[in-house]
C-alpha positions as CSV (number, residue, x, y, z in Angstrom):
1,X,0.0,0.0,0.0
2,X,3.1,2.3,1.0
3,X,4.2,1.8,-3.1
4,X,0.7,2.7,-4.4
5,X,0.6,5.9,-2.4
6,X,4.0,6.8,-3.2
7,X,3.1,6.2,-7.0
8,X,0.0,8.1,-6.6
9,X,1.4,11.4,-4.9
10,X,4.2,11.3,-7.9
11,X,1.7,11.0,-10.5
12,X,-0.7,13.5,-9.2
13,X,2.0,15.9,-8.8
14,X,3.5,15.4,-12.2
15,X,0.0,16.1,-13.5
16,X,-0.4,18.8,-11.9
17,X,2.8,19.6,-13.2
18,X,2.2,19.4,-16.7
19,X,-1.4,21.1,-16.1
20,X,0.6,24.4,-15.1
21,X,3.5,24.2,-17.9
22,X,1.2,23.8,-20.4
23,X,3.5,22.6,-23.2
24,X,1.3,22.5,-25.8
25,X,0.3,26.0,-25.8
26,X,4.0,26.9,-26.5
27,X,4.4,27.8,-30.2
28,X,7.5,26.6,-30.2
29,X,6.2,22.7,-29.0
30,X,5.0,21.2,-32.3
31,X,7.7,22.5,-34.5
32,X,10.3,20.7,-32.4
33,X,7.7,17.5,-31.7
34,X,7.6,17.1,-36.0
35,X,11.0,17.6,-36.5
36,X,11.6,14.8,-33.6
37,X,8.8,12.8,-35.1
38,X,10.2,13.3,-39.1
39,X,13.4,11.7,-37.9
40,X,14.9,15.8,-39.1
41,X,18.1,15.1,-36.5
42,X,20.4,17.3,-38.2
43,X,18.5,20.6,-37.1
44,X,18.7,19.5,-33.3
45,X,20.6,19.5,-30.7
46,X,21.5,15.7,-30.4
47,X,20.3,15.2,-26.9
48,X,16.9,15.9,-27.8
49,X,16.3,13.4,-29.7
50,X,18.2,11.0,-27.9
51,X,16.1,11.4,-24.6
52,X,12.7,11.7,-27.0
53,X,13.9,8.4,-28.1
54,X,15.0,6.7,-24.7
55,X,11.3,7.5,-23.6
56,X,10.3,5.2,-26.3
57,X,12.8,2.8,-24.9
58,X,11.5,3.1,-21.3
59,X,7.8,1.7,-22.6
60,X,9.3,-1.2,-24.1
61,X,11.0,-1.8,-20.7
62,X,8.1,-1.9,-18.8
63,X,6.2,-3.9,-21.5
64,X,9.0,-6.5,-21.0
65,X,7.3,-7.1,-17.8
66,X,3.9,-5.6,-18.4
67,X,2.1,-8.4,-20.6
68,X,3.3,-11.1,-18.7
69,X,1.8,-9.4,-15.5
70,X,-1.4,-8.3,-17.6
71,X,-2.0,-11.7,-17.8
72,X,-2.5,-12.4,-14.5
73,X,-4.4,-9.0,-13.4
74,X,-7.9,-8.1,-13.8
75,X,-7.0,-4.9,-16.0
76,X,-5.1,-5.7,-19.4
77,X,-1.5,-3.9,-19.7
78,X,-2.1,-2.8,-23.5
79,X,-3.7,0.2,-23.5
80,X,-1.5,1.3,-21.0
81,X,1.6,0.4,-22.8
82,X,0.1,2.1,-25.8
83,X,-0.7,5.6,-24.2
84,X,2.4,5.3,-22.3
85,X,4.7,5.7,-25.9
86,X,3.5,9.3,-26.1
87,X,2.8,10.3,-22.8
88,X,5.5,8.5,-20.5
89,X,4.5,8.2,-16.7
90,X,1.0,10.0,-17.1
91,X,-0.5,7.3,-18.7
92,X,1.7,4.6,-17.2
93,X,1.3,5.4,-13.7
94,X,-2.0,4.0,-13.6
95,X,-2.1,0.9,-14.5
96,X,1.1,0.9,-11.9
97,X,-1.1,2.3,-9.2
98,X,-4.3,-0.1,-10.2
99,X,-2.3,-3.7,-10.6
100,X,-2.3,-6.2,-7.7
101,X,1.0,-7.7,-6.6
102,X,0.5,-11.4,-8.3
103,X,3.7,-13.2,-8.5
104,X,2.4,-16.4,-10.5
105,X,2.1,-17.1,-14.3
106,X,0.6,-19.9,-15.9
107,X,-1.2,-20.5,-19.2
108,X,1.1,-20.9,-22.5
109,X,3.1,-17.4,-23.7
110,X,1.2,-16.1,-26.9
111,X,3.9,-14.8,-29.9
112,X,3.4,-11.2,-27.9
113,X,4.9,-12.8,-25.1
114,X,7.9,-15.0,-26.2
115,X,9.3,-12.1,-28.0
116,X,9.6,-9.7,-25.2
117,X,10.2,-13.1,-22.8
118,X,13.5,-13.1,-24.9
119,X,17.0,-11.9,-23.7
120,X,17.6,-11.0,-27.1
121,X,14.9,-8.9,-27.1
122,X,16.6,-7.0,-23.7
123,X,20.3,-6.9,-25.9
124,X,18.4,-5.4,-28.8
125,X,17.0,-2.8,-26.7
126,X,20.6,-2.4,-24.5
127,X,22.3,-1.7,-27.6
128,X,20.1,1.0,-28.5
129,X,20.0,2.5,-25.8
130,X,24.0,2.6,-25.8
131,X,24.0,3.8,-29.0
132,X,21.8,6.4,-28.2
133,X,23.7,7.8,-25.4
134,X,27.0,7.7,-27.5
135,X,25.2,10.1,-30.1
136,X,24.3,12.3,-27.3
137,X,27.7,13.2,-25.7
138,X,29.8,12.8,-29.1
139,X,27.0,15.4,-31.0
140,X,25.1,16.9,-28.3
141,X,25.7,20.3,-27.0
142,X,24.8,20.3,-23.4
143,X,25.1,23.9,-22.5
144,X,22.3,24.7,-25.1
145,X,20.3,21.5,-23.7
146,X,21.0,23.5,-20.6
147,X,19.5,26.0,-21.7
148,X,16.8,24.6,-23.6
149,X,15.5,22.7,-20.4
150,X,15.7,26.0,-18.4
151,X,13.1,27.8,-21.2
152,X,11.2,25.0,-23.7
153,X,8.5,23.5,-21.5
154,X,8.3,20.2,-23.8
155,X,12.2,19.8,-23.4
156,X,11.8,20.5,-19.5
157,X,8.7,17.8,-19.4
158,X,10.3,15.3,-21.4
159,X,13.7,15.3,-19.2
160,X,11.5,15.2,-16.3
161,X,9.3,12.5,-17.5
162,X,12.4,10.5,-18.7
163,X,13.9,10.8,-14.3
164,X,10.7,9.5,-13.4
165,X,10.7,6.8,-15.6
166,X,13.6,5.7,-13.7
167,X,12.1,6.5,-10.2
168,X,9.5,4.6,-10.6
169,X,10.7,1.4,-12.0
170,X,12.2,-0.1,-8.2
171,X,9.1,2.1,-6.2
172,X,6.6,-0.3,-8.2
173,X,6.1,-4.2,-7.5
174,X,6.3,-5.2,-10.7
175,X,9.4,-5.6,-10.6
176,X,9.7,-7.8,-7.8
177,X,7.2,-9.7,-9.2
178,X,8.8,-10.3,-12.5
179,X,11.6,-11.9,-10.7
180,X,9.8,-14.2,-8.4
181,X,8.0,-15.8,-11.7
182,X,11.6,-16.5,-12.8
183,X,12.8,-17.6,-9.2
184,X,14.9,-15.1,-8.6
185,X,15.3,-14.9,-4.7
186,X,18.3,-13.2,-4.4
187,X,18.0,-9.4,-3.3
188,X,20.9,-8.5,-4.1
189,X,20.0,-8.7,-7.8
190,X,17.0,-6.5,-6.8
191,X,19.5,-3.8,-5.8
192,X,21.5,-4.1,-8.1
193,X,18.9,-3.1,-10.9
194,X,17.7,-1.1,-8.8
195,X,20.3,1.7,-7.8
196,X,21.3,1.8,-11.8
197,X,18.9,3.7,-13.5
198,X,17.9,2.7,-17.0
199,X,20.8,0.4,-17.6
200,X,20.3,-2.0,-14.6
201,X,16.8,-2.9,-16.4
202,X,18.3,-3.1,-19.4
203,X,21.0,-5.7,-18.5
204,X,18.4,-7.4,-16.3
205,X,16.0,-8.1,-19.2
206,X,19.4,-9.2,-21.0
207,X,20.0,-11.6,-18.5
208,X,16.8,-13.0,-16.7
209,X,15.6,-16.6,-17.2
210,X,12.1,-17.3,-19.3
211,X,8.7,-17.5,-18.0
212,X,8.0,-20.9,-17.4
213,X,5.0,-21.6,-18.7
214,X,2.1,-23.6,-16.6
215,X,-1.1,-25.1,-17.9
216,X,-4.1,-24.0,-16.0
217,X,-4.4,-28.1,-15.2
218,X,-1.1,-29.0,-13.8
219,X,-2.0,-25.4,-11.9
220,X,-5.0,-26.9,-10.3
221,X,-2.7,-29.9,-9.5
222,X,-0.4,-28.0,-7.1
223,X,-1.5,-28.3,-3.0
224,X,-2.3,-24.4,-2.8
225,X,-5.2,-24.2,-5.5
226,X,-6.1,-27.4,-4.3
227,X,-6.2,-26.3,-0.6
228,X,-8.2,-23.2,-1.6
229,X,-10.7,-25.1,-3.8
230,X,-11.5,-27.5,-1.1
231,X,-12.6,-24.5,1.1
């Protein structure tokens, strides 16, 4: 409960946030969103579109763990996911805030699934990620990003969102419950992802062991369902 009020207060407040920034009404916001969007790099500084394109990174991080858990929870993790690639933490907070801890999967992984069950789905997205930075500090300019974060409200969002992105990822449960599918016990793999932002995910998807999967039968068959059907 600690966890969801945590997540809550940080949500409402980076609402409330946004609300009074007002990005949108800038006229300088959709200008710089198509030029980001058209892939137009070369007019940029090069840490703007490398931290607009790590917050498409931080979605598929989270949806790494997401749609296994959506499985198991009474609200589905899609349309979450979705929002979340063009809103960041407004519209993934939620389903965050909503989700029951549930530490058990069972049922067969659909083609969704076993591609973001993959660890070479988790390199993929650590060698992007890596590659992004390296554009950043070899091209970027961070005196004018400086600058830019001081006096663009999208630019000063985005960063912000990006942070919270990484807050959040330890505050929730769902980590912890992605690794007691797998049968990882050991907290000091917890802490370990935990305390490096961004990265520590990364090499965590890299490295974790598949979902197991678990027929709904041989899940009736084990003594705790059994035990709580019998009552």
């Amino acid at each position: 409960m600690g966890r969801k009020i945590a997540l809550s207060l940080l949500w409402a407040g980076f609402v409330a946030y946004t609300l009074s920034l007002a990005p949108i009404d800038q006229p300088d916001t959709w200008p710089l969103v198509k030029k980001l969007l058209m892939l137009q790099w070369g007019e940029l500084n090069a840490i703007l579109p490398a931290i607009f394109s790590l917050m498409g990174v931080w979605p598929m991080i989270y949806a790494c763990l997401m749609f296994a858990d959506g499985r198991m929870q009474k609200i589905p993790a899609w349309p979450y996911f979705l929002a979340s690639n063009g809103t960041g933490i407004l519209c993934l907070t939620p389903y965050l805030i909503l989700r029951e801890s549930n530490q058990e999967f069972y049922g067969e992984k659909d083609k969704l699934l076993r591609i973001i069950d993959r660890r070479s789905t988790g390199v993929a997205l650590l060698l992007s990620t890596i590659g992004l930075f390296i554009y950043a500090i070899v091209a970027g300019d961070w005196g004018d990003y400086i600058q830019q974060f001081q006096t663009r409200h999208f630019v000063h969002l985005i960063t912000l969102d990006f942070c919270l992105m990484c807050l959040i990822f330890p505050l929730t449960s769902l980590f912890d419950d992605d690794m007691a599918r797998r049968g990882i016990k050991d907290s000091r793999i917890f802490w370990a992802v935990a305390l490096v932002p961004l990265f520590g995910p990364l090499i965590y998807l890299c490295v974790r062991p598949p979902l197991a999967e678990i027929s709904y039968e041989k899940k009736l068959e084990t003594p705790n369902v059994v035990s709580q059907l019998s009552h």
